[in-house]
BAZADO-612260 format. One record per residue (C-alpha): residue in one letter; chain; x, y, z. Coordinates in steps of 0.001 Angstrom, whole numbers. Layout:
// BAZADO-612260
{resn = A, chain = A, u = X, v = Y, w = Z} $
...
END
This chain:
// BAZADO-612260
{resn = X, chain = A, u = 112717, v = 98658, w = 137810} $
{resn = X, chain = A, u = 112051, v = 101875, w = 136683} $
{resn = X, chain = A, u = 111181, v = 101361, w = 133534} $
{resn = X, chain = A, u = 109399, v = 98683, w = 134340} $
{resn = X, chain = A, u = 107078, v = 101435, w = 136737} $
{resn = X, chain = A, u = 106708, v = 103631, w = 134245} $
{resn = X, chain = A, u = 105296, v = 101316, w = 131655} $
{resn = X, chain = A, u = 103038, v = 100074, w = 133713} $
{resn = X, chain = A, u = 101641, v = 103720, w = 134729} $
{resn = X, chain = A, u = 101390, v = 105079, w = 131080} $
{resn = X, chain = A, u = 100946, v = 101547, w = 129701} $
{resn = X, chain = A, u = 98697, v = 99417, w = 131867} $
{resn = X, chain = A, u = 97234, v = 97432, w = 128644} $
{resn = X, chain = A, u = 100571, v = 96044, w = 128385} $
{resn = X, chain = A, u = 100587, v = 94409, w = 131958} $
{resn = X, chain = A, u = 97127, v = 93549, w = 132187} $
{resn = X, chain = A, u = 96299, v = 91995, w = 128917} $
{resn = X, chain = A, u = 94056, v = 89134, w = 129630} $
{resn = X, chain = A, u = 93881, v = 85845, w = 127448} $
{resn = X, chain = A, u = 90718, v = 84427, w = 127213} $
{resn = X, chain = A, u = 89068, v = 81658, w = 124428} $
{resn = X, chain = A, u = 86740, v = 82616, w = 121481} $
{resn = X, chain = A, u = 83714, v = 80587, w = 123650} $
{resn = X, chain = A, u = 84288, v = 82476, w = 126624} $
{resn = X, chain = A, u = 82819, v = 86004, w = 125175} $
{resn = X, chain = A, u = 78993, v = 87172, w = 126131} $
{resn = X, chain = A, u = 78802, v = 87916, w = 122641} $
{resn = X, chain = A, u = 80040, v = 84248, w = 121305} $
{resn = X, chain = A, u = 77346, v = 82997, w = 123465} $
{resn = X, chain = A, u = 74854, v = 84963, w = 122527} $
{resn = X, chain = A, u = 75721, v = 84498, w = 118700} $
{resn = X, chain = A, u = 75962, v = 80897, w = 119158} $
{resn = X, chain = A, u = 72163, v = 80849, w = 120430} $
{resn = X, chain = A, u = 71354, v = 82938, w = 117693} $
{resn = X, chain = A, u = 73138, v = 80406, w = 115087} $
{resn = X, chain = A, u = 71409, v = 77497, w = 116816} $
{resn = X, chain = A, u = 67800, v = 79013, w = 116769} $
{resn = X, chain = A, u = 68163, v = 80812, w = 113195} $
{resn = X, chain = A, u = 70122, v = 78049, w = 111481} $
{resn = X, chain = A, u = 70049, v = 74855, w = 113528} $
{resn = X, chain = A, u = 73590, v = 74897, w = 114501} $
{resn = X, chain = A, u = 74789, v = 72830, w = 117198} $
{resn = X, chain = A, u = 75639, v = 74548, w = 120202} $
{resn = X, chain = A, u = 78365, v = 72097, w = 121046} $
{resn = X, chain = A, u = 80123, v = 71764, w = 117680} $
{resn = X, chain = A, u = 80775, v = 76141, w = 117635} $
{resn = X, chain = A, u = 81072, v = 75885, w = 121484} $
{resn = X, chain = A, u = 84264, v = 73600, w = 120116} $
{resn = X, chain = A, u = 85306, v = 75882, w = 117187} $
{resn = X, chain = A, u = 84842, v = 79272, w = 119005} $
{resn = X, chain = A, u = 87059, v = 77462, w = 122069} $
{resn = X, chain = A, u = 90120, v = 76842, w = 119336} $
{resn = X, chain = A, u = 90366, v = 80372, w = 119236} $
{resn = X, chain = A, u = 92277, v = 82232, w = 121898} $
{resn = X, chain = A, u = 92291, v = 86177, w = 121950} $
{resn = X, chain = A, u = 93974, v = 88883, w = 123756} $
{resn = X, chain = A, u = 91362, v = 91216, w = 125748} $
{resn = X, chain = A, u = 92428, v = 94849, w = 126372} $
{resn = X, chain = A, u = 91577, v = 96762, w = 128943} $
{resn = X, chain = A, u = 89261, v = 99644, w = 127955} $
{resn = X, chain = A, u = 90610, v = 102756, w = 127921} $
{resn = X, chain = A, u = 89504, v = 105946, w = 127631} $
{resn = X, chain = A, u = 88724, v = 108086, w = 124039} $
{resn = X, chain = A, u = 90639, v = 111301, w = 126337} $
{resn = X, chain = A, u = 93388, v = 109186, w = 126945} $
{resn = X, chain = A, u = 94182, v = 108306, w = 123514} $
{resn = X, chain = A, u = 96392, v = 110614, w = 121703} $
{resn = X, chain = A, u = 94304, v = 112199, w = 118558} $
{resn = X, chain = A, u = 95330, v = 111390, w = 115464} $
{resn = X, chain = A, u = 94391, v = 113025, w = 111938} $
{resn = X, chain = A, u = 93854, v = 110614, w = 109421} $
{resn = X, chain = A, u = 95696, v = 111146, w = 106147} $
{resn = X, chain = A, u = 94008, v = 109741, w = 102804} $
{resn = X, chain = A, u = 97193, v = 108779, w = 100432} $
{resn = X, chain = A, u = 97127, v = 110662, w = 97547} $
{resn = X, chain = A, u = 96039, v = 108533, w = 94227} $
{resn = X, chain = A, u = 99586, v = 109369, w = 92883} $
{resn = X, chain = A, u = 100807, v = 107041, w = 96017} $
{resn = X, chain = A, u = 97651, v = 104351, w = 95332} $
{resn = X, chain = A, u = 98264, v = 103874, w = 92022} $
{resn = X, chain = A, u = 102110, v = 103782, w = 92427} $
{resn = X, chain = A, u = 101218, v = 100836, w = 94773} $
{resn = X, chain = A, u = 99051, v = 99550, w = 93239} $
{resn = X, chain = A, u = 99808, v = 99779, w = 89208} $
{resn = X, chain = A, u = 103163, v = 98399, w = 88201} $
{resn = X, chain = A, u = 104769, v = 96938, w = 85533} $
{resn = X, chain = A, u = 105219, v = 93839, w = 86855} $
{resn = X, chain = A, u = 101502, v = 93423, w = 87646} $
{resn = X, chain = A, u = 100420, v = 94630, w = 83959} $
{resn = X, chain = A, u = 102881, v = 91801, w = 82622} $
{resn = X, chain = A, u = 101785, v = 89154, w = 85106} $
{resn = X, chain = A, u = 98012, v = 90113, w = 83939} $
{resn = X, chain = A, u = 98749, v = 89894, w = 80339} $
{resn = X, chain = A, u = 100034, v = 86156, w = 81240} $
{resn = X, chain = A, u = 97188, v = 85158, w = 83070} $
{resn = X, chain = A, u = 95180, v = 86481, w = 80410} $
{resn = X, chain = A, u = 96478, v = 84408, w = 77619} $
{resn = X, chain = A, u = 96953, v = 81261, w = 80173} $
{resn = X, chain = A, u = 93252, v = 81758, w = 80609} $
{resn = X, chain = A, u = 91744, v = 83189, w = 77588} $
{resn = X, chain = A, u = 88973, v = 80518, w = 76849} $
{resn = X, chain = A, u = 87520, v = 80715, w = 80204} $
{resn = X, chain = A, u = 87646, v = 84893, w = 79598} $
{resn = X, chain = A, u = 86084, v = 84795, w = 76589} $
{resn = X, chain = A, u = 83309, v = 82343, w = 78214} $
{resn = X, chain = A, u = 82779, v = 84577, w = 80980} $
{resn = X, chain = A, u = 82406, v = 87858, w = 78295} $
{resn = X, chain = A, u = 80361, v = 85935, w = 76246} $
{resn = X, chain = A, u = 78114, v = 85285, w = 79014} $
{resn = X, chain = A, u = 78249, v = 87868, w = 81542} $
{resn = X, chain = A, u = 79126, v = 90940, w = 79426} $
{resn = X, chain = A, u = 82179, v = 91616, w = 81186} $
{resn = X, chain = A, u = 85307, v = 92843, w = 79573} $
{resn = X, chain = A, u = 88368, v = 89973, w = 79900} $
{resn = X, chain = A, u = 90679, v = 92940, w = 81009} $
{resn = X, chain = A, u = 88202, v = 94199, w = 83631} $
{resn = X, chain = A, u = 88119, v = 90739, w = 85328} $
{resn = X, chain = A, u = 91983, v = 90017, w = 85233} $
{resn = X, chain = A, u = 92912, v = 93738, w = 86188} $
{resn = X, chain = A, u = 90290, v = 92899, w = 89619} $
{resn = X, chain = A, u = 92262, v = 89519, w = 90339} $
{resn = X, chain = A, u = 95764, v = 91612, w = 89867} $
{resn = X, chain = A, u = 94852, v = 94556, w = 92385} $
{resn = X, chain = A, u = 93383, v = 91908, w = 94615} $
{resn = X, chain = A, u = 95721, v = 89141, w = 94880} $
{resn = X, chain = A, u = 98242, v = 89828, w = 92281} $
{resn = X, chain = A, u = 96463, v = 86740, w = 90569} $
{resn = X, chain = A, u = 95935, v = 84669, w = 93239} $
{resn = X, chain = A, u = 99101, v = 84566, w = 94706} $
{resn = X, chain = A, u = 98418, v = 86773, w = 97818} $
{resn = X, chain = A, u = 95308, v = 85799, w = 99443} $
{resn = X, chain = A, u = 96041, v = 86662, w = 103222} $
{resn = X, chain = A, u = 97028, v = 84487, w = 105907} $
{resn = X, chain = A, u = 94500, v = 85948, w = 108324} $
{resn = X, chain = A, u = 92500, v = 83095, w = 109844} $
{resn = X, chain = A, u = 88931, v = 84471, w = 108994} $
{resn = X, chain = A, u = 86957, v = 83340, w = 112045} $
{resn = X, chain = A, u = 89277, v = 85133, w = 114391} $
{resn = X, chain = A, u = 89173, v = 87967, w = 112242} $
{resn = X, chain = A, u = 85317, v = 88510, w = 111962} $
{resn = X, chain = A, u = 85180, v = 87664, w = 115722} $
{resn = X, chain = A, u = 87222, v = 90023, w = 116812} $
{resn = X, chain = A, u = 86022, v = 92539, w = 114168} $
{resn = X, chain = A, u = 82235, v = 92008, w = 115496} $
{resn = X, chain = A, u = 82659, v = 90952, w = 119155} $
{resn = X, chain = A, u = 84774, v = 94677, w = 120042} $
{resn = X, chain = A, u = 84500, v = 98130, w = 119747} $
{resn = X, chain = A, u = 84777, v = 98279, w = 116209} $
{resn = X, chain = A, u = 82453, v = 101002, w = 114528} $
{resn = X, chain = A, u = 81065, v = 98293, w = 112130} $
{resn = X, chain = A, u = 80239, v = 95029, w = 114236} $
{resn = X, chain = A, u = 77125, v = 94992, w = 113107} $
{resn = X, chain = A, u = 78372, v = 94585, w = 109729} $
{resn = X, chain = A, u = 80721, v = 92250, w = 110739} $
{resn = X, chain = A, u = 78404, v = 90321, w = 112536} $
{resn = X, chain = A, u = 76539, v = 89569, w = 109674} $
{resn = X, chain = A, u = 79745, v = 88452, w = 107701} $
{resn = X, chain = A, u = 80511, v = 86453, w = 110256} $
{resn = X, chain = A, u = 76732, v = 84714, w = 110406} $
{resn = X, chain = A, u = 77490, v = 84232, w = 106866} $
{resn = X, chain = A, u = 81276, v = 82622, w = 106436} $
{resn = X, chain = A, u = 79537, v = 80255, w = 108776} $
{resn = X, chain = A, u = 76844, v = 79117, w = 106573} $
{resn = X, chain = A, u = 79306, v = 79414, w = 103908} $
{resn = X, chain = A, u = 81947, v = 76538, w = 105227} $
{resn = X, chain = A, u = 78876, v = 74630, w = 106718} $
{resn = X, chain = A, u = 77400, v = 74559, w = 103030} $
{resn = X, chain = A, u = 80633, v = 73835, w = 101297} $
{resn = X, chain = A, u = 81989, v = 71264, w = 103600} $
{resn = X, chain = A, u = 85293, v = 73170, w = 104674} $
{resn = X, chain = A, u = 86748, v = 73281, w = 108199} $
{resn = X, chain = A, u = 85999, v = 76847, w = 109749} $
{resn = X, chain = A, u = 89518, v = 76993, w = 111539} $
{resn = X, chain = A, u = 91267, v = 76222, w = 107920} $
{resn = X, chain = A, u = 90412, v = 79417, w = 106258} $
{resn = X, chain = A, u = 92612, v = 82428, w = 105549} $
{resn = X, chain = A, u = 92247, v = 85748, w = 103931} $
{resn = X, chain = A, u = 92454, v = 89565, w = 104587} $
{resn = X, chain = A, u = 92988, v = 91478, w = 107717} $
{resn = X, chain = A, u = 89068, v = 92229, w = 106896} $
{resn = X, chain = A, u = 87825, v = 88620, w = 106272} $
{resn = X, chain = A, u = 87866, v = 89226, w = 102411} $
{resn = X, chain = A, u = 88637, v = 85365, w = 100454} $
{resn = X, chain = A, u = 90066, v = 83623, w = 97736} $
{resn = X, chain = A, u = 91248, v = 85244, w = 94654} $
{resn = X, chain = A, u = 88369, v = 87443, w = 93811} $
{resn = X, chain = A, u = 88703, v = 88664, w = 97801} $
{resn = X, chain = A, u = 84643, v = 88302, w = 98321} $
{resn = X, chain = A, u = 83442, v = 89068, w = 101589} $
{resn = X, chain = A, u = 81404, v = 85824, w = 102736} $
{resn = X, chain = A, u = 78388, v = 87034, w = 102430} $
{resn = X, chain = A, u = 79116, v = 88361, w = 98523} $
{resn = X, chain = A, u = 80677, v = 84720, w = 98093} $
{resn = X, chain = A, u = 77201, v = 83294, w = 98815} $
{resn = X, chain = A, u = 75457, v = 85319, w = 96592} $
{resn = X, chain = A, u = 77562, v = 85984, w = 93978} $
{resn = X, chain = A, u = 80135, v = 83237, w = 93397} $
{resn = X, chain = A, u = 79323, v = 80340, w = 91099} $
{resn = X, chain = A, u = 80802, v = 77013, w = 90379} $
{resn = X, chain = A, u = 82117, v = 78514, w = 86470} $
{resn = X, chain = A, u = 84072, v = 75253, w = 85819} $
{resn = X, chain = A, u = 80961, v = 73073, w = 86862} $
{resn = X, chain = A, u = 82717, v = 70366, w = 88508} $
{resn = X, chain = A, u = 80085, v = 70514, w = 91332} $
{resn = X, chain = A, u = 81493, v = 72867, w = 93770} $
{resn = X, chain = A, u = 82327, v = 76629, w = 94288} $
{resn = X, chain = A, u = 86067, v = 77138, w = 94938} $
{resn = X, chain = A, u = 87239, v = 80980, w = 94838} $
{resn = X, chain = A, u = 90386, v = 79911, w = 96271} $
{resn = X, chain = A, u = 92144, v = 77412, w = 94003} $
{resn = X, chain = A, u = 89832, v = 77516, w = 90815} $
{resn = X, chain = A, u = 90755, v = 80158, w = 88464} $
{resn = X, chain = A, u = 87375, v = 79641, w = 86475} $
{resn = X, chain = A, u = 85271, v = 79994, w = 89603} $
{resn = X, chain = A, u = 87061, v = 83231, w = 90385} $
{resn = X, chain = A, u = 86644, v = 84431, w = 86586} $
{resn = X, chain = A, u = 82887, v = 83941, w = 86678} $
{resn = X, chain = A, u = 81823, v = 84983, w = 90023} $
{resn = X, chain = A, u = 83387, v = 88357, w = 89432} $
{resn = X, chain = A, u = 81481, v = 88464, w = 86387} $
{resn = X, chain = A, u = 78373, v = 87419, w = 87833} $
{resn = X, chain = A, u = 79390, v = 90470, w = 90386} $
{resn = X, chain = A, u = 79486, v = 92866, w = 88332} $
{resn = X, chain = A, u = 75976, v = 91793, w = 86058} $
{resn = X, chain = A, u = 74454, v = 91920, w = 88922} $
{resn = X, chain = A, u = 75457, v = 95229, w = 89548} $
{resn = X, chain = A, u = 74317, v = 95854, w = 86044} $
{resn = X, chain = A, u = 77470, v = 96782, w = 84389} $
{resn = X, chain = A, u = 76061, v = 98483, w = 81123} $
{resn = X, chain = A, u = 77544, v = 96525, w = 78162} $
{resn = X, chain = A, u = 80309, v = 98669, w = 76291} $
{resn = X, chain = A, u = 80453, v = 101333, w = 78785} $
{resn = X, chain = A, u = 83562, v = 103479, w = 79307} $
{resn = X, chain = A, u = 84659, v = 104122, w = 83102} $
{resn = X, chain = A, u = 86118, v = 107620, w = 82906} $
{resn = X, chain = A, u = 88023, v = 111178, w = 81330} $
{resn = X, chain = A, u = 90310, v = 113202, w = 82770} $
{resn = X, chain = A, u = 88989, v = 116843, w = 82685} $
{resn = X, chain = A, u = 89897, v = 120169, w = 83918} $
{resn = X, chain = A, u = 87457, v = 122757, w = 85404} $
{resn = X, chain = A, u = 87336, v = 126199, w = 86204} $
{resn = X, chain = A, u = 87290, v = 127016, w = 90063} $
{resn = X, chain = A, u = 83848, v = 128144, w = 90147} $
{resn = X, chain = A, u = 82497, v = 124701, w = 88958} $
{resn = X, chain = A, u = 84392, v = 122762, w = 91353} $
{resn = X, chain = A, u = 81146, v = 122614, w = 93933} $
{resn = X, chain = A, u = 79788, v = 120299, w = 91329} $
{resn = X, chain = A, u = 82801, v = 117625, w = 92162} $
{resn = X, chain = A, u = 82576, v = 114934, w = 95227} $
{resn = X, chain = A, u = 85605, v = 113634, w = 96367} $
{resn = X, chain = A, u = 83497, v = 110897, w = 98199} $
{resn = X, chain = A, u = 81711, v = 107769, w = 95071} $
{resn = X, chain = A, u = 79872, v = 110198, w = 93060} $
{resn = X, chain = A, u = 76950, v = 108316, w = 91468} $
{resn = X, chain = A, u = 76354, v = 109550, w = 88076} $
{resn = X, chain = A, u = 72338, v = 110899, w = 87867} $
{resn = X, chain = A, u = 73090, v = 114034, w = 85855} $
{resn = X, chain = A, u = 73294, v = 113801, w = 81527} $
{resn = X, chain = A, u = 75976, v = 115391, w = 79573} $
{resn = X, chain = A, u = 73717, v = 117624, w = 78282} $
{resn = X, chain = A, u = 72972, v = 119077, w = 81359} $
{resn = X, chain = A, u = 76466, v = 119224, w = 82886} $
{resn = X, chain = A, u = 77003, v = 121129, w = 79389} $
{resn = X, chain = A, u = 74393, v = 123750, w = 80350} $
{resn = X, chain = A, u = 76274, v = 124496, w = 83516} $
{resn = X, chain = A, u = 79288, v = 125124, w = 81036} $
{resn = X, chain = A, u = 81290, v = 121933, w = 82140} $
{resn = X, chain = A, u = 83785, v = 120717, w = 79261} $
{resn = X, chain = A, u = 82196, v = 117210, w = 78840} $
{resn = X, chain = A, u = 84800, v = 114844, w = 76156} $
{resn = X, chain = A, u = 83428, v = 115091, w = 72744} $
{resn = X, chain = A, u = 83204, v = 110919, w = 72951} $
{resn = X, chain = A, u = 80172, v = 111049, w = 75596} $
{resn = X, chain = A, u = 77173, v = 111420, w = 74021} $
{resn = X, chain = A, u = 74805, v = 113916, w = 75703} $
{resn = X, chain = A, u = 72028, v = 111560, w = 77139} $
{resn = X, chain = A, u = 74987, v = 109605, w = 79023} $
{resn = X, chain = A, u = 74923, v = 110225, w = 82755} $
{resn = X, chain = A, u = 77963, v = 111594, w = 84528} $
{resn = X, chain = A, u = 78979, v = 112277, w = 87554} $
{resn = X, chain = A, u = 82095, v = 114431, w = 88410} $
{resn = X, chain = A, u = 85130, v = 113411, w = 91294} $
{resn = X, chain = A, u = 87938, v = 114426, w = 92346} $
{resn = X, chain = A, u = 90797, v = 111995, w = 93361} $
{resn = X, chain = A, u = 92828, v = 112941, w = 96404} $
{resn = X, chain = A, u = 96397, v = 114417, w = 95421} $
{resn = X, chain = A, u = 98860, v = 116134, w = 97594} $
{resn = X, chain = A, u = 100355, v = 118963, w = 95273} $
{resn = X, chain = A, u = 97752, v = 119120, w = 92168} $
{resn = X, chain = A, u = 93974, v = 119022, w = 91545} $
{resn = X, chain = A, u = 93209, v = 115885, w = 89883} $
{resn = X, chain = A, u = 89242, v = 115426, w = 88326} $
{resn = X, chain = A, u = 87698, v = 113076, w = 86321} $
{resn = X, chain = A, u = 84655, v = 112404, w = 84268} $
{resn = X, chain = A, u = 82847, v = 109305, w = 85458} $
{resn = X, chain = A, u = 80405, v = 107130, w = 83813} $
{resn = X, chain = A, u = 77868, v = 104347, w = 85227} $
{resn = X, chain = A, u = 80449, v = 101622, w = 84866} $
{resn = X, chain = A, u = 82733, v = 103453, w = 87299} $
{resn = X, chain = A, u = 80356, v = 103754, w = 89555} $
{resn = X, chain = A, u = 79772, v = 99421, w = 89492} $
{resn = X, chain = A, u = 83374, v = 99210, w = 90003} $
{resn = X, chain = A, u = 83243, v = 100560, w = 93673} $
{resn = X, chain = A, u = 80533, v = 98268, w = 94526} $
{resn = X, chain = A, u = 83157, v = 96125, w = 94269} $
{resn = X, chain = A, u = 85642, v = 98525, w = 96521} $
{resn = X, chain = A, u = 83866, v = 101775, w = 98076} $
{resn = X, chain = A, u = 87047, v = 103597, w = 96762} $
{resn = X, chain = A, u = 87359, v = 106024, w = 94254} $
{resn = X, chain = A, u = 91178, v = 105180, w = 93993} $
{resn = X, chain = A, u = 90063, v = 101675, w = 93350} $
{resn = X, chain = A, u = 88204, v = 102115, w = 90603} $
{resn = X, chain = A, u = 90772, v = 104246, w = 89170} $
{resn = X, chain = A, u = 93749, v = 101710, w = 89835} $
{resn = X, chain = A, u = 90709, v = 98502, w = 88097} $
{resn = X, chain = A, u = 90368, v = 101588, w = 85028} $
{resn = X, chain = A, u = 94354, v = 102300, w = 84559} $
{resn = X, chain = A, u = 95121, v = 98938, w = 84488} $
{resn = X, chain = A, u = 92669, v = 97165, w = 82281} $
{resn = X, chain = A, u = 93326, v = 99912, w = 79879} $
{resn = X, chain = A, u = 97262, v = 98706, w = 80593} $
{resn = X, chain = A, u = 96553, v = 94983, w = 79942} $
{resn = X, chain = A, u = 95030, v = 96053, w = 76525} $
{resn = X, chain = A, u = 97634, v = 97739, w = 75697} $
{resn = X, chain = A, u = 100417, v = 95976, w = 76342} $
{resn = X, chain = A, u = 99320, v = 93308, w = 74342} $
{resn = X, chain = A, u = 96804, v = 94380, w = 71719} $
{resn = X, chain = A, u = 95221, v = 91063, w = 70391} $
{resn = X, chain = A, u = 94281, v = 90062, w = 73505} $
{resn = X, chain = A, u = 91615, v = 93349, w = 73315} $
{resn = X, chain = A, u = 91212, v = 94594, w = 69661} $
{resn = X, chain = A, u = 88420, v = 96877, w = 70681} $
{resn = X, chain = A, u = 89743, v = 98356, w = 73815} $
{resn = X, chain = A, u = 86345, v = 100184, w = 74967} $
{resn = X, chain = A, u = 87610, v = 101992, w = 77890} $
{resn = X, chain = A, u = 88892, v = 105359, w = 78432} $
{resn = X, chain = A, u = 91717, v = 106233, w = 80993} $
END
């Protein structure tokens, strides 16, 4: 009985948790008339839908009350560690060679370099095989109905996976994927899978979950349209001397400044960057040592695809490791670790 006393004291939430359907929110009903008036939904068929879905409310409790609670940023040592492994380099250079022709078709077209495409759909999904088990519309519902500091945004994605199953026939309530609503193999947020997947196999429908050419080319596509810069390198290691470390972001550093001018400031740029090229300068998070790099345009695309530094690190390292590991699938390796 005690116990019981003092968990309900210090943890009320736990007691008076309240179960309520999807349909049954003020802000389901309000973004159901929105859906209705803005896309001629029917009120009664996501009435239905929303109603499927049954969520735990929490009490709200207050910011004082919560214990405080200093975010940590893991090092890149531990991302990459995670993130870059043997077993995922050797599992890329497979898929590579299973899929080669439809690599080559999306490089011919898009501009994209093969290993830059299969390293994405290794970090992602480890090549499809880990594409969450999140049921999406419970996930962006949550994510946009609560006190989450980006409903808004989530809002929006959830306006879109809407139009997205309503456009490609598939049941709303069937579809899993991250704990953030990101799908299929490529991991597209809906509303980048509206605009940026495309039906690469042409067999009359877009399919980033089961279609390994669809996946291929709408990451291509991506990244065109983010206007990767054909033969581009991604990024140098370099060292600096203390007082030029208030030219180095730790946050996406978009490169505006030429080599030429970081020269003038007496910054070591690599020999291998010409001087017009535009760099920016970062700094990866590390617990026990400084770690900076030299970063060209094409880095910068890759965290358009991942606001994360660390991600576009982990996409660099391990292209460069698919090329290596098995040479004739990249003869002309064009990018710099």
């Amino acid at each position: 009985m005690k116990k019981i006393v003092f968990l309900i004291l210090i943890f009320p939430s736990l007691v008076f948790a309240e179960i309520v359907k999807g349909n049954e929110l003020r802000f389901t009903q309000e973004f159901i008339k929105e859906m209705v008036n803005k896309h001629q939904f029917k009120a009664n068929e996501l009435n239905f839908i929303f109603g499927q879905i049954s969520l735990e409310i929490l009490p709200a409790v207050e910011k004082s009350a919560l214990p405080k609670r200093k975010k940590k940023i893991m090092s890149w040592d531990k991302y990459k560690s995670l993130f870059i492994t043997d077993e995922r380099i050797k599992s890329g250079v497979t898929f590579w060679k299973q899929n080669i022709k439809l690599l080559e078709k999306a490089e011919k077209k898009f501009n994209i370099p093969s290993e830059i495409i299969v390293a994405i759909l290794g970090i992602e999904t480890n090549y499809g095989k880990n594409q969450g088990e999140h049921p999406t519309l419970e996930t962006l519902l949550i994510k946009a109905s609560g006190n989450n500091r980006r409903k808004k945004f989530y809002k929006k994605e959830l306006e879109s996976f809407l139009l997205l199953v309503r456009d490609n026939n598939i049941p709303p309530l069937s579809v899993k994927g991250s704990h953030a609503g990101a799908l299929g193999m490529s991991q597209f947020i809906s509303s980048s899978y509206r605009h940026y997947a495309v039906d690469f196999d042409e067999d009359g429908k877009i399919d980033l979950f089961s279609s390994n050419a669809d996946a291929i080319g709408s990451i291509a596509n991506y990244f065109d349209k983010h206007q990767w810069h054909d033969g581009g390198e991604l990024s140098y290691p370099i060292e600096l001397n203390q007082k030029h470390f208030r030219y180095v972001k730790s946050s996406i550093n978009k490169p505006v400044k030429t080599a030429q001018y970081w020269k003038s400031k007496g910054i070591p740029i690599s020999i291998k960057i010409d001087d017009s090229t535009k760099i920016a300068l970062i700094q990866l998070p590390q617990d026990n040592h400084i770690d900076m790099r030299q970063t060209l345009w094409n880095f910068y695309v890759l965290t358009r695809y991942n606001h994360d530094n660390r991600y576009a690190m982990s996409i660099n390292s391990t292209s460069l490791g698919l090329a290596v590991s098995d040479p004739s699938l990249r003869k002309n390796h064009r990018h710099a670790g």
